[in-house]
N, C-alpha and C positions, 0 to 999 in steps of 0.2 A: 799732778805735781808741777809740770812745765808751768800750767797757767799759772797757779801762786806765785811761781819764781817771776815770770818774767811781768803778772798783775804789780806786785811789790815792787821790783826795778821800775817801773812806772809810774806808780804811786810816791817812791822816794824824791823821783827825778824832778816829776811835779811840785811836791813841796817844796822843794831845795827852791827850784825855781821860782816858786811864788814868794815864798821868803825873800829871796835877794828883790823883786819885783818891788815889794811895800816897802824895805829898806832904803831900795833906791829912789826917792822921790823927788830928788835934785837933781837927778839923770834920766832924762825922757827915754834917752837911747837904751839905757841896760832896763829901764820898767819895761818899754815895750817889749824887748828881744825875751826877758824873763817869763812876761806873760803868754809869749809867743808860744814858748818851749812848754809852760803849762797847760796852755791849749794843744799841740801836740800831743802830750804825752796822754793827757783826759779823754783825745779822739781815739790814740792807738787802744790806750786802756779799752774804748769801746768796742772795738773793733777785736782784740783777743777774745773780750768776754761774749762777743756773736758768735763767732766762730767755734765756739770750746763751748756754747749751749747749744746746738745743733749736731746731732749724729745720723747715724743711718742703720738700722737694726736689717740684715739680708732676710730676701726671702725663706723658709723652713729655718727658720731661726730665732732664738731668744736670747733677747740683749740682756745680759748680768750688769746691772748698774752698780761702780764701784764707789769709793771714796777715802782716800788714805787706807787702803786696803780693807774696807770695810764695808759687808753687802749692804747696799741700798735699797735696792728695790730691779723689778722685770718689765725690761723695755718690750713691746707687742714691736711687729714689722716694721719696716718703714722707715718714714723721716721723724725723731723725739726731740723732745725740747729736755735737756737734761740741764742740771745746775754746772758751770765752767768748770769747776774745780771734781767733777766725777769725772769718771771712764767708764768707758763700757766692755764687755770680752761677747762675742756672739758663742751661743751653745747649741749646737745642731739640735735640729729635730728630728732628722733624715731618720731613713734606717743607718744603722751600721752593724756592721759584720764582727763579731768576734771568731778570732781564727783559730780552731782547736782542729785542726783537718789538715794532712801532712803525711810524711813516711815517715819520720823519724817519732821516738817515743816519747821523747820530751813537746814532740807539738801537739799531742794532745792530752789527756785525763788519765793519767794513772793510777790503776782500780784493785784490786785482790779482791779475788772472787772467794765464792764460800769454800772452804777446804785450804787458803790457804796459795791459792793459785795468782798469778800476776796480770796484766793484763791491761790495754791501756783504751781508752773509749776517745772514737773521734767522732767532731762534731763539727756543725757552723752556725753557730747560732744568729739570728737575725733581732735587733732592739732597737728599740730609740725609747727617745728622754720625753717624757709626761712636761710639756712648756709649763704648766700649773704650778709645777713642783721645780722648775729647772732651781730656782735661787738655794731650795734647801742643800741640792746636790755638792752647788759651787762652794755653800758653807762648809760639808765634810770634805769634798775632794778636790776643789778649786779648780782643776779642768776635765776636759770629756774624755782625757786620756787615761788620768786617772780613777774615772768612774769605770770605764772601759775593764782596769787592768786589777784594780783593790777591791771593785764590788762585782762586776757582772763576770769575769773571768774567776776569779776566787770562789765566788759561789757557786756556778756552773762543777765547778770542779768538786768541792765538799761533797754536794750534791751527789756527783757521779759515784764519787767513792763510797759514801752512804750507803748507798743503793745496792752496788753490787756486790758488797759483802754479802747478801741472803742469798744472793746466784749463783751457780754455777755456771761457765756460757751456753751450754745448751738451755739449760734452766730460762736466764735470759731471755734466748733467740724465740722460747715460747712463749712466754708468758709478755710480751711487747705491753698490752695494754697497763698490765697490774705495775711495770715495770714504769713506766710513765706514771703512771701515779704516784706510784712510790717516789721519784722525782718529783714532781709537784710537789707534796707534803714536804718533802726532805728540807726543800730551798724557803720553804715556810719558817725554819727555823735559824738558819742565819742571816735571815735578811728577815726580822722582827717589824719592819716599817712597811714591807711591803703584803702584798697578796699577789698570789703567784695561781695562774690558772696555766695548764696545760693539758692542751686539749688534743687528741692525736686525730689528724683525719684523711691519712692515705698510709697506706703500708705497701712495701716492696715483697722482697722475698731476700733468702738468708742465699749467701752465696762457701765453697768453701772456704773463702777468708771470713768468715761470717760476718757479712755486712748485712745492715737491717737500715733500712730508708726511713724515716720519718719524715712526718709534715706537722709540726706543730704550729701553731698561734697563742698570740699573748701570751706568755712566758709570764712577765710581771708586769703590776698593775700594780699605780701607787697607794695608797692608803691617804687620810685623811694630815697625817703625822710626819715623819721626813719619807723622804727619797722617791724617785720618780722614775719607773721606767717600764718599758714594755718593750716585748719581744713579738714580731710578727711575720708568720712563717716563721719561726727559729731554725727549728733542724733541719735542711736537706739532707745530711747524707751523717747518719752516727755507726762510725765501725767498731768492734769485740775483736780485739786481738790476744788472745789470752797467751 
């Protein structure tokens, strides 16, 4: 938006200029100073529109190409040559942490187990964004915070609560692996764009607070369709607090 504004101010300043320039043809002094300013303003114009087509997309990251608020297109690394008038927003590719892991019962998944019983599941899930797919994300969520808090937190949690209604928490504490699957499928159903694998491959031991240690990988995996994301390592530590 800057460059429009101030490409236009330039653009106006030049004609103005050049107009009075042709008019003035009985005044050497007002043609040359007119054409002067037109020359001016035609280099600065140049020089905006250098600077506003060159970006820089960071390392583990994918540059979202914008334009009057509207997706353009997925900058790769590095230095890009973009059109003046887009922007760019970088979308991590890192891992990142959603935080469901806490003392308090609202920082993690609140569950009702079979019977009727309460109960809240914590967790730390570990994700990142599929770069293939990042543009579709930006279209629904427009930033990584958002993706974070509407689709990977919201789901996570459905999920849990899904699940633990067929359990009881001993029930649960035994049955770990059916339990994990049962999540897997679960999240298969509100997140339609994705394919969700979760694969468990280290186990703890249940303690009286009954904590149960997980080690999963790839959580979600994009599809060909929208949304983009994976989960690696996800669970360190998922507590049963009934």
């Amino acid at each position: 938006m800057g460059y429009i504004v101030f490409a236009s101010i330039f653009v106006l300043i030049g004609l103005i200029a050049l107009g009075v320039g042709l008019a003035a043809k009985s005044e050497p002094g007002v043609r040359k100073g007119a054409f002067g300013v037109t020359a001016g303003m035609f280099i600065l114009l140049l020089v905006i529109t250098a600077l506003n087509s060159v970006t820089s997309v960071g390392a583990r990251n994918v540059g979202i190409q914008t334009a009057f608020g509207r997706y353009q297109g997925q900058l790769d690394n590095g230095l890009q040559i973009i059109a003046p008038w887009s922007e760019h927003e970088d979308f991590s590719t890192q891992v990142q942490y959603l935080d469901l892991d806490g003392d308090k019962w609202a920082d993690g998944a609140p569950v009702t187990f079979q019977g009727g019983g309460r109960g809240v599941v914590f967790a730390s899930p570990r994700w990142k964004i599929d770069e293939d797919a990042a543009g579709n994300l930006w279209k629904k969520y427009k930033t990584l915070d958002n993706v974070s808090d509407r689709l990977v937190r919201s789901s996570v949690k459905d999920s849990f609560r899904a699940v633990m209604t067929e359990y009881t928490p001993n029930d649960a504490r035994e049955h770990v692996r059916e339990v994990t699957e049962k999540v897997r499928l679960t999240l298969l159903v509100p997140l339609v764009m994705m394919v969700l694998r979760l694969t468990p491959s280290a186990f703890g031991t249940f303690s009286s607070m009954t904590v149960l240690r997980l080690l999963l990988t790839r959580l979600f995996r994009p599809t060909t369709t929208l949304s983009a994301l994976r989960l690696s390592r996800s669970v360190r530590r998922l507590t049963l607090r009934p």
